[in-house]
C-alpha positions, 0 to 999 in steps of 0.5 A, a space after each residue: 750210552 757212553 757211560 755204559 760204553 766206558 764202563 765195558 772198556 774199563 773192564 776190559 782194560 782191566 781184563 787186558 792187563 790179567 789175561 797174558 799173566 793168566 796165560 803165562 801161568 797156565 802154560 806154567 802148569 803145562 796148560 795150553 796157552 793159545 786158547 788165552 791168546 785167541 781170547 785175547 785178542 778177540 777181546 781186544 776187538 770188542 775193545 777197538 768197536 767200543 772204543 770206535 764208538 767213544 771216538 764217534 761221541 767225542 767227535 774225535 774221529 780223525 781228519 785232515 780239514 784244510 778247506 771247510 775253515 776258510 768259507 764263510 758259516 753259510 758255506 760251511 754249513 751247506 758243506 756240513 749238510 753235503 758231507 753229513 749225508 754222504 758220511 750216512 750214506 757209507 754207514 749205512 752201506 758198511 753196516 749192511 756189508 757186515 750181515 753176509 759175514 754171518 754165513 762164512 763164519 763157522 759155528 764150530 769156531 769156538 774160543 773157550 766155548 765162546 763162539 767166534 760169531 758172538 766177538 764179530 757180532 761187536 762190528 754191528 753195533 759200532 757201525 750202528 752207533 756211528 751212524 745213529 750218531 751222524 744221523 742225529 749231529 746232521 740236524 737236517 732231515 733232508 740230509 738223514 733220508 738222503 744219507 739212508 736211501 743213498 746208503 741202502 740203494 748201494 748196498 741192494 747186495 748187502 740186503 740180499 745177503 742179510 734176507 738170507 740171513 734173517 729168512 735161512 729156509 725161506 731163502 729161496 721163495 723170497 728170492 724169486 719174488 719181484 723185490 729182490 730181483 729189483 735189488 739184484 738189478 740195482 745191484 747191478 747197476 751199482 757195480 757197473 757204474 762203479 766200474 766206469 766211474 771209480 776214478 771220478 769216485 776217488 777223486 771226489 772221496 779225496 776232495 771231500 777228506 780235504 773238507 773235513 770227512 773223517 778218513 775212516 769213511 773216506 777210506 770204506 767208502 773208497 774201499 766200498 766202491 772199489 769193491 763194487 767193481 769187481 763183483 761187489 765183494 764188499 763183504 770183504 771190507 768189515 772181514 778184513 776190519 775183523 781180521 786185522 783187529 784181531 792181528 796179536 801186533 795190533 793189540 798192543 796199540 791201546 795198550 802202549 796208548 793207554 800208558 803213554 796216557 798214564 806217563 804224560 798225565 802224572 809227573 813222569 816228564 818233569 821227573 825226566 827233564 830234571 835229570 836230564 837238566 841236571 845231568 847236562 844241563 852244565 853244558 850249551 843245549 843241555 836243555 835241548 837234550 832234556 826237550 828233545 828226549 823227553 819228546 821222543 820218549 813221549 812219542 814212542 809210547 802214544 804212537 802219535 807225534 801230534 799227541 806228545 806235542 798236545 801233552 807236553 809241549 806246553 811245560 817243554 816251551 816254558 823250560 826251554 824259554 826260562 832257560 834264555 831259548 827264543 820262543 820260537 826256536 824252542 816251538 820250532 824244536 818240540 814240534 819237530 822232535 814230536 815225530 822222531 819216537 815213531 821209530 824207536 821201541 814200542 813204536 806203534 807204527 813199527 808195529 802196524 807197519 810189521 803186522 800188516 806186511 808180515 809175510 815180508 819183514 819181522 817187527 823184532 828186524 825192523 825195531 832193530 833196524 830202526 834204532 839208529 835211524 831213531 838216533 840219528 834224527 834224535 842226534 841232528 835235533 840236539 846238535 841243531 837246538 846246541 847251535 841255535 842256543 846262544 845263551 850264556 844261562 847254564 845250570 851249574 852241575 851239582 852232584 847231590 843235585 844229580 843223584 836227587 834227580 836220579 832217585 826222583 826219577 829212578 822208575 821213570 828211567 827204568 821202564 825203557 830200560 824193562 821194556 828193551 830187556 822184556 820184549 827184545 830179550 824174549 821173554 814177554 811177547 809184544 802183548 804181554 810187553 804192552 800189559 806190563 807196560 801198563 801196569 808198570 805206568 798205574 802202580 807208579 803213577 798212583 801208588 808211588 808217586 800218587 800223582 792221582 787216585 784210582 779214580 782219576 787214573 781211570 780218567 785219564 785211561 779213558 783220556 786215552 780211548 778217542 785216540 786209540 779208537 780214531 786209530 784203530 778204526 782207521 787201521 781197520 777201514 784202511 785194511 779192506 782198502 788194501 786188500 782190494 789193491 792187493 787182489 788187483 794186482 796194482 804192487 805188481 803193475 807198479 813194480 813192472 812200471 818202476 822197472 820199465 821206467 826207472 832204470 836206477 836204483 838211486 833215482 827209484 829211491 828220490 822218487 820214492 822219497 818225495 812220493 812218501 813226503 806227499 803220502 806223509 802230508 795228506 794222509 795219516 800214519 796208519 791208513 798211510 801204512 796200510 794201504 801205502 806200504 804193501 804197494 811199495 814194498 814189491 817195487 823196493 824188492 825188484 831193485 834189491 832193497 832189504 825190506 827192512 830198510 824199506 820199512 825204515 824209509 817209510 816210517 822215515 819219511 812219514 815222520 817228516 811227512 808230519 811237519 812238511 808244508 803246507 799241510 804237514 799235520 803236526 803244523 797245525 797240531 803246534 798252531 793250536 798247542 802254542 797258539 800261533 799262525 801256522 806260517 810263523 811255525 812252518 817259517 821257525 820249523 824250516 831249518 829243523 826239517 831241513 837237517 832232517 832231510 839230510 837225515 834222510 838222505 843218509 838213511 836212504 842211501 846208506 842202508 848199513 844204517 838201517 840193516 847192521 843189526 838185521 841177520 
């Protein structure tokens, strides 16, 4: 199965990449191009589920594991067992919850003759492929029958949904049958104690992500339960997976993944850091400013801080040592200027946070409001890595050895340059940016530098798909999350209290920061944004704030939310890379976090920062 699933998204990519200049030169010979962007990004759909479905073979699904670790194999294996039939348990409801979708979707709708109902149906398959594959890595019949009967008992309403699908005509017969009015009551009973137990529910689903389940089913099964309180609507959970999967911000994000993935895998960061060396490297913390924009680079492209840690610190560790850095001072500093990019153009937080509160802010205002905050974070680490660097071995500054390291890497420094020029002169959409972007990377990465063959770019693409699939099955399952707090009316109940209780704009914003620092540390950064900030944003706006600025706070504080103790994902994401305790990095990284919380202050109290080039 996964070679044929790798094989689909291979061609996809590649299909991808030509469907936004075909679009270009239809609309050139007066051709309407919409019909091109609506295939794209119902394309880019069927990429995420099977993509989803890569992920799930790869076991890379995203967690946030702090407990599970710390029992002894026995304990573990009796939480493995608890969880694995729990996880079958939702599969089971969500892929039920699909088939009512069947009927609202319209038979006419149609993308160049293609009906729409034949890109839904790629949902399907990928909840089947999950589960079949929890079913199979659970080992324990036991925890396969639990999961399934569990599963089917909370979705009786999904059921009846779906034997109206199969049977159409027949419908009504079948409905006056004991089965299904013994579904119906079950049904019933599921909502009602859903309603009185919903509380107890998020508590336990919260528990058990801190065991180790993966956030994608923490997130549907809570969004599942919530539903089921207010009349089991729960159909609405994959519509709103469909519906923001096919958003045209969102599309872009395997494609950056993709080219972050091309740029890390050939020499586009030695390339780098050798101009940099050798433009300030004569100077005290030369070095650090090669580390510290070579890390932010990274990170702007793959849109996970954890990623540019994983890829590059390795080689960032050994130049800054070799350049008399301490050890842990040079871990301290890559760790935490993994996050800073998640502000800076192409981020692709800036683009999920723009696409999924796009009635309020624009993701061209919010790149732009966010470059000076980037800068500043970017700044304070260079000038804390300049103080901590005590030693006397400079690079002695050639000329010739500059303007070699400049041709070296002439095209690496010329694709940010291209990117600001593309997107933010108007002449490429955000999609079609990303395209390019990955063209760019491939012809560079094997035709000029010929750092690999096709065949090992190909590798290294499909490198790139666990994690553009764990993010945008989150982004997926936190959507139906979100929009159940949306229709219950909670941005509004939070700004009533906020204004009842917090009479100051100044202390709003303290308690805004610390509640986003805690959001950073438990939660990941695209289920954090899509559920999070459409529930803060309402609240910013009745004390004034711009939502621009509000935007910039929170991505803000999600980027230190990373490295914030004790569970800061980034701490453990260094552990593993450099191979050491997490307290001995959470004990190095403490003065980097500390200047960025200055940072952050500046930030949020001074929106000039975030605003000045915002109209």
């Amino acid at each position: 199965m996964k070679k044929i699933v790798t094989g689909f998204i291979l061609a996809l990519t590649a299909v991808l990449l030509v469907l936004p200049f075909l679009s270009r030169i239809a609309a050139a010979f007066g051709n309407s191009s919409l019909e091109f962007e609506r295939l794209i990004v119902q394309l880019v759909f069927v990429f995420s589920c099977l993509a989803g479905i890569i992920t799930t073979i790869e076991k890379k699904q995203l967690n946030i594991e702090v407990f599970t670790s710390k029992f002894d194999k026995k304990i573990q294996l009796i939480i493995s067992k608890v969880l694995s039939c729990l996880n079958i348990a939702v599969l089971t409801a969500v892929f039920l919850s699909v088939f009512p979708n069947y009927n609202m979707l319209s038979s006419e709708d149609h993308v160049l003759k293609i009906p729409i109902k034949i890109f839904f149906s790629a949902l399907p398959p990928m909840y089947f492929a999950m589960l079949v594959l929890e079913i199979k890595r659970s080992r324990c019949i036991v925890s396969g029958i639990l999961g399934l009967l569990s599963g089917f008992l909370i979705s009786t309403g999904s059921v009846l949904g779906l034997l109206n699908l199969i049977f159409d005509t027949w419908y009504p017969e079948i409905n006056d049958s004991g089965f299904t009015l013994i579904l119906s009551d079950i049904s019933i009973f599921v909502q009602s104690f859903s309603a009185n137990w919903i509380w107890v529910i998020v508590v336990l689903f919260s528990v058990f992500s801190l065991f180790g389940m993966p956030l994608y089913i923490v997130l549907s099964g809570l969004a599942y339960f919530a539903f089921m309180t207010t009349g089991g609507y729960v159909e609405s959970i994959p519509m709103e997976t469909y519906n923001i999967l096919t958003d045209t911000s969102i599309a872009a994000i395997p494609l950056f993944t993709v080219a972050g993935y091309l740029l890390a895998g050939g020499s586009a960061g030695k390339r780098l850091l050798d101009f940099v060396q050798n433009s300030v490297g004569c100077i005290r913390g030369g070095v650090v400013i090669a580390a510290v924009l070579v890390a932010t680079f990274f990170t702007t492209f793959t849109g996970a801080s954890g990623v540019t840690i994983l890829a590059v610190g390795g080689i960032l560790s050994v130049i800054l040592t070799g350049s008399g850095y301490s050890e842990d001072d040079s871990e301290a500093l890559i760790t935490a200027s993994g996050s800073i990019g998640l502000l800076l153009p192409p981020s692709l937080a800036v683009i999920v946070y723009g696409a999924t509160n796009f009635m309020t802010v624009n993701i061209f205002d919010l790149f732009k409001g966010a470059v000076i905050p980037g800068g500043l974070l970017a700044l304070s680490m260079i000038v804390i890595g300049i103080i901590k660097d005590k030693s006397s071995k400079r690079i002695r500054f050639s000329k010739e050895a500059l303007m070699q390291s400049f041709k070296s890497a002439f095209f690496e420094l010329l694709l940010p340059l291209l990117i600001v020029i593309v997107y933010f002169g108007g002449y490429f959409t955000l999609f079609e940016t990303a395209a390019f972007t990955v063209a760019y990377a491939f012809v560079l990465e094997v035709f000029i530098r010929k750092d690999f063959n096709i065949k090992k770019a190909f590798d290294v693409i499909l490198q790139s798909i666990p994690v553009a699939g764990g993010v945008l099955v989150i982004i997926g399952a936190a959507k139906g999350l979100a929009l159940f707090l949306v229709y219950a009316g909670i941005p509004e109940i939070l700004s009533e209290l906020a204004i009842t209780f917090v009479g100051s704009k100044i202390l709003f914003l303290l308690l805004l920061n610390i509640v986003l620092l805690i959001v950073g540390c438990i939660m990941d950064l695209y289920s954090a944004i899509l559920v999070v900030s459409p529930l803060i944003i309402p609240v910013a706006e009745s004390f004034g704030i711009h939502p621009v600025h509000t935007g910039v706070i929170f991505l803000t504080n999600l980027a230190l939310g990373f490295l914030t103790p004790p569970i800061g994902i980034n701490l453990f994401i260094a552990s593993y890379t450099f191979k050491k305790p997490v307290v001995k990095i959470v004990k190095s990284i403490l003065p980097y976090l500390a200047v960025q919380f200055v940072i952050l202050l500046l930030i949020t109290y001074i929106p000039w920062f975030s605003t000045v080039f915002v109209d």
